[in-house]
C-alpha positions as CSV (number, residue, x, y, z in Angstrom):
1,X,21.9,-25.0,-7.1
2,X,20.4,-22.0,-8.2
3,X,18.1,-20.4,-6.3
4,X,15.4,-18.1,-7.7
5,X,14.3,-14.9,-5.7
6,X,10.4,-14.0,-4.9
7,X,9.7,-11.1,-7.7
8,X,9.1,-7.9,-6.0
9,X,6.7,-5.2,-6.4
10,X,6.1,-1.6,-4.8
11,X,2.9,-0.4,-4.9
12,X,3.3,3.6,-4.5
13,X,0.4,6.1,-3.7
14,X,0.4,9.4,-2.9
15,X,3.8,10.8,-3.0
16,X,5.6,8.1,-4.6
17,X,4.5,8.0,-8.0
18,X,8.0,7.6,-9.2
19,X,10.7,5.3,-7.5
20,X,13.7,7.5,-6.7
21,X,17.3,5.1,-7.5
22,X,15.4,2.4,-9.5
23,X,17.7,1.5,-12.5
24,X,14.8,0.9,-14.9
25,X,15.4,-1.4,-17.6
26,X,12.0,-1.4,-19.6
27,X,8.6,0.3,-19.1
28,X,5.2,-1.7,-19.8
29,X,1.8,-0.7,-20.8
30,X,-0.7,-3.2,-19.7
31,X,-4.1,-4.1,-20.9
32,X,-5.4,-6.7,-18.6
33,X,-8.8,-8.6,-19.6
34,X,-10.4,-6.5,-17.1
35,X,-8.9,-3.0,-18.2
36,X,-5.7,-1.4,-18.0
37,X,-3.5,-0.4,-14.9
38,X,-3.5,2.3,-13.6
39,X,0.0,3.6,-14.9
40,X,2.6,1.3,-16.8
41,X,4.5,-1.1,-15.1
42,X,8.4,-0.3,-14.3
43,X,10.7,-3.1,-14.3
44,X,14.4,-2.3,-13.2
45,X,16.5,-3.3,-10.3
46,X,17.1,-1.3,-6.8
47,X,19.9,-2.4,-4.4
48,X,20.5,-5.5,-6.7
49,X,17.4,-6.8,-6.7
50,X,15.1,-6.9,-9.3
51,X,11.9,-5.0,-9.3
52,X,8.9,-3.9,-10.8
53,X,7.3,-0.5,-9.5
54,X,3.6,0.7,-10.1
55,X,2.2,4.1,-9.5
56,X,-1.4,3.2,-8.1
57,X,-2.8,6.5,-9.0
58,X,-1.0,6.8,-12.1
59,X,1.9,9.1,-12.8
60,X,1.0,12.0,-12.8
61,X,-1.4,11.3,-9.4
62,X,-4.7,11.5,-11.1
63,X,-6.6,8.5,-10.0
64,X,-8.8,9.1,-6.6
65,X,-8.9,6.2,-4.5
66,X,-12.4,5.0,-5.7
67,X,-11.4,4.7,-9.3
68,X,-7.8,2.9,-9.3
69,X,-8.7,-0.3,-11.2
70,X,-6.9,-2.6,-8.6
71,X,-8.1,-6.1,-10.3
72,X,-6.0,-4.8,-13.5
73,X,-3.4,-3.6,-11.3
74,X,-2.9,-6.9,-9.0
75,X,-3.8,-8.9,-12.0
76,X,-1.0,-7.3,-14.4
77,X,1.6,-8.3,-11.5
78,X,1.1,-11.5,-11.4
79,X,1.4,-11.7,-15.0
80,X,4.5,-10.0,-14.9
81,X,6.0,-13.0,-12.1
82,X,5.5,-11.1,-9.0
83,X,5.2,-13.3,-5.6
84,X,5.5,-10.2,-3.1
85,X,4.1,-6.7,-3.1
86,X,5.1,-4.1,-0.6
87,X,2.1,-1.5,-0.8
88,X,3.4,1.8,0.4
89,X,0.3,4.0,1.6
90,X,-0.4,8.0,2.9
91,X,-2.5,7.1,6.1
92,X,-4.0,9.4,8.8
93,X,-3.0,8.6,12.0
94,X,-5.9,7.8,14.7
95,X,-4.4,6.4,18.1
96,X,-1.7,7.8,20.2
97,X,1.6,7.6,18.5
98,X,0.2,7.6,15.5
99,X,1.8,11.2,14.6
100,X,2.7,13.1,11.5
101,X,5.8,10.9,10.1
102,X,4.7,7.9,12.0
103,X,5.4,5.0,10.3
104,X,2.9,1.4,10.8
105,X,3.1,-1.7,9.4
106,X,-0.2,-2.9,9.8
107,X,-1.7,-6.6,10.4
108,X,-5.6,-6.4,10.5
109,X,-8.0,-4.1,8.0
110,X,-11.4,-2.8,8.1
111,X,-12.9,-2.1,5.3
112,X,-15.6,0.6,4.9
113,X,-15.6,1.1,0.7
114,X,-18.4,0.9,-1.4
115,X,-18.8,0.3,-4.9
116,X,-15.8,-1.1,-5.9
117,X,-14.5,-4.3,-7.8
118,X,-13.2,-6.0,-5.1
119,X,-12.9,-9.8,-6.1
120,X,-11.6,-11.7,-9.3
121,X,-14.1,-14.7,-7.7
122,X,-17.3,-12.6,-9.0
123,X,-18.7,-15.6,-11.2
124,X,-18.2,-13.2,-15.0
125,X,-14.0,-13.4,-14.4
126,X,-13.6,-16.4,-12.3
127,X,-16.0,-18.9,-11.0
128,X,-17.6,-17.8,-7.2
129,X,-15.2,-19.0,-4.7
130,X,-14.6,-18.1,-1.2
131,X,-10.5,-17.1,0.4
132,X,-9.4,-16.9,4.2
133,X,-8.5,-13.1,5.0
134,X,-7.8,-13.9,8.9
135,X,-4.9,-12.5,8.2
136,X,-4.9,-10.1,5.4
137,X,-1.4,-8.8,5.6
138,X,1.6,-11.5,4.9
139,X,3.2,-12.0,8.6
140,X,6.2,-13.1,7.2
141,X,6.7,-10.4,4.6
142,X,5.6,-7.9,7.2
143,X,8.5,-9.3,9.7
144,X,10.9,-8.9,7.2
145,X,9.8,-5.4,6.4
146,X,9.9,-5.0,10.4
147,X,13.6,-6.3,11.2
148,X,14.6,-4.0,7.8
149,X,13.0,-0.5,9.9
150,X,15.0,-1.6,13.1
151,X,18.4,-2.5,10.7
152,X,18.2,1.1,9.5
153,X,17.4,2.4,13.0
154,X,13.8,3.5,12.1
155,X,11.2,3.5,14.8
156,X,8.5,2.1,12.9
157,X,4.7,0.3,15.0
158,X,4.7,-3.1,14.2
159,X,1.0,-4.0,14.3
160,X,-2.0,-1.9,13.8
161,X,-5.5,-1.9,12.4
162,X,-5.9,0.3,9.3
163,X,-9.5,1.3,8.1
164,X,-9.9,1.8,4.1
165,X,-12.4,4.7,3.8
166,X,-14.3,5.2,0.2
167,X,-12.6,8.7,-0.2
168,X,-11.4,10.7,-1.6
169,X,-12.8,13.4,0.6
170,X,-11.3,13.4,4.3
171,X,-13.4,12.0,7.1
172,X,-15.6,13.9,9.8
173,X,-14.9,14.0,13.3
174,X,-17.6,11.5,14.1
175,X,-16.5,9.5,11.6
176,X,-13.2,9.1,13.1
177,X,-14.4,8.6,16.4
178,X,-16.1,5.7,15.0
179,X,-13.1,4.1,13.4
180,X,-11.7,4.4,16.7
181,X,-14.1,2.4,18.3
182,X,-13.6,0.2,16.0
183,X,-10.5,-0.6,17.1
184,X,-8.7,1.5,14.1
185,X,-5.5,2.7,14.1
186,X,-4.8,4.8,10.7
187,X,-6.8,5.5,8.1
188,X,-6.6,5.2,4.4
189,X,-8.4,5.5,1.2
190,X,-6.4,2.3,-1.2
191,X,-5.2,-0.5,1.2
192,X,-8.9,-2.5,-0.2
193,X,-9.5,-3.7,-2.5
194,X,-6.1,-3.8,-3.2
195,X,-4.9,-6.3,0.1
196,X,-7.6,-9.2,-0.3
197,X,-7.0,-8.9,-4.4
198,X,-3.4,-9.9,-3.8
199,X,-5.0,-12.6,-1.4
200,X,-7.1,-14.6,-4.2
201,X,-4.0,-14.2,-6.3
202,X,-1.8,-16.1,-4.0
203,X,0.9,-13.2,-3.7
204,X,2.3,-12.3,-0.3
205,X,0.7,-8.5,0.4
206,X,2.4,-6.0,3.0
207,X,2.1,-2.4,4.0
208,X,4.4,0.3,5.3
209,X,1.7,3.0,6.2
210,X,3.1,6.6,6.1
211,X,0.8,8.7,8.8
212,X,1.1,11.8,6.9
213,X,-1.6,14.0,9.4
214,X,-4.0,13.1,12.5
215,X,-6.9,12.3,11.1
216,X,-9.9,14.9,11.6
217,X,-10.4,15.6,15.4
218,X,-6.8,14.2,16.7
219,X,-5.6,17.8,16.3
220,X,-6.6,21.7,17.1
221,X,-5.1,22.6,13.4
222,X,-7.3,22.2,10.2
223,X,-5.9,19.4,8.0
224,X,-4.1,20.8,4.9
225,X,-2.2,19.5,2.0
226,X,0.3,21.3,2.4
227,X,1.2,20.0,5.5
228,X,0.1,17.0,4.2
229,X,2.7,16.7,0.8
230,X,5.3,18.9,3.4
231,X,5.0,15.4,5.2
232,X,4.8,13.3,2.2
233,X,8.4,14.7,1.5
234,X,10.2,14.4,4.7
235,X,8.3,10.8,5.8
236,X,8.5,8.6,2.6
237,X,12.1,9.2,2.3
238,X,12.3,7.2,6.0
239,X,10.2,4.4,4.3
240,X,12.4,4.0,1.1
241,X,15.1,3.6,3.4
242,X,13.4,0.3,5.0
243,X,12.8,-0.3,1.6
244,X,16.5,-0.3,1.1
245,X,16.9,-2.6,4.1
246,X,14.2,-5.0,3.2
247,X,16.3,-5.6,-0.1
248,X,19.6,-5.3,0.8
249,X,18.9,-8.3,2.8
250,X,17.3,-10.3,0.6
């Protein structure tokens, strides 16, 4: 009996606009009915499995946070047969732990954006309806993505909250302060409307969340980005790794 596979898809933000070891077998440029994505999709196949990778703020990075379209984006993967997405994302870290290089794989979201197109349910796509986010990261596909980190010996924090800010400028001290009451433990600019997206489209949605700098007011040194990318460079190859693991053991 032949048994077929969930599709996979990686999601990469900042510092991951291109998927180091993917074999790619075709590129696609998609025009969705509600725009085109934000780069083209790549299909190919990583550690045997087969893929498809999409740069969220295009390749080169050009998209800010508030401008991705993510209904094209979520809506061009489904198309394409994806079931799972493993959204990789350049977080601040907030609570203690939550260092430079820190990696979280998050199960609960706040999210404080504004503006954006956040539902296909908006009565002009698809007819108003209503879905459950108690849970807006997959637990299963977030376990998985777990036991792959502690297979390739990488410390990683299961669990955390992670507040999607509007962007793309950097918060204020108060401002963090007030995520942290909040009950917030990183901080990004793209993980909504991307998560609750996936959600209405029935595909399983993870995140590994890089922590690339404290966020503003966690440290005594101003925020740069060249500590940031410096980060960028030495963190996400420790998350490609439990990429690695995740589909090694598929």
């Amino acid at each position: 009996m032949n048994i077929t596979l969930p599709l996979t898809a990686l999601i990469g933000g900042t510092g991951l606009t291109q998927y180091p070891g993917l074999t790619i077998s075709h590129e696609k440029n998609v025009e969705t009915d509600l725009g085109q994505t934000s780069s083209p999709l790549v299909f190919g196949e990583l550690f045997g499995q087969p893929v498809v990778f999409l740069a969220r703020h295009g390749h080169p990075h050009k998209l800010p946070p508030h401008k991705v379209n993510y209904r094209a984006n979520l809506l061009a993967l489904k198309q394409a047969g994806v079931s799972e997405i493993i959204a990789v994302n350049a977080v601040g870290g907030i609570t203690e732990g939550m260092d430079a290089q820190a990696i979280c794989i998050p199960d609960q979201i706040i999210d404080y954006t504004h503006g954006r197109e956040d539902t296909f349910f908006d009565g002009v796509y698809k007819p108003l309806d209503h879905v459950d986010f108690t849970h807006p990261y997959d637990p299963v596909l977030s376990e998985k993505l777990y036991k792959a980190a502690q297979s390739k010996n990488i410390d990683v924090q299961k669990g955390g909250v992670y507040a999607a800010t509007q962007g793309p400028r950097l918060e204020t001290i108060a401002e963090i302060n007030r995520l942290e009451k909040d009950g917030c433990d990183v901080v990004g600019m793209t993980g909504m409307p991307e998560a609750v997206l996936a959600r209405e489209l029935n595909i399983a949605y993870a995140s590994l969340s890089l922590v690339v700098n404290k966020a503003a007011g966690k440290s005594d040194e101003l925020i740069t980005m060249d500590d940031i990318r410096n980060v960028l460079d030495q963190g996400m190859h420790r998350v490609q790794v439990i990429i690695a693991g995740f589909l090694e053991n598929k």
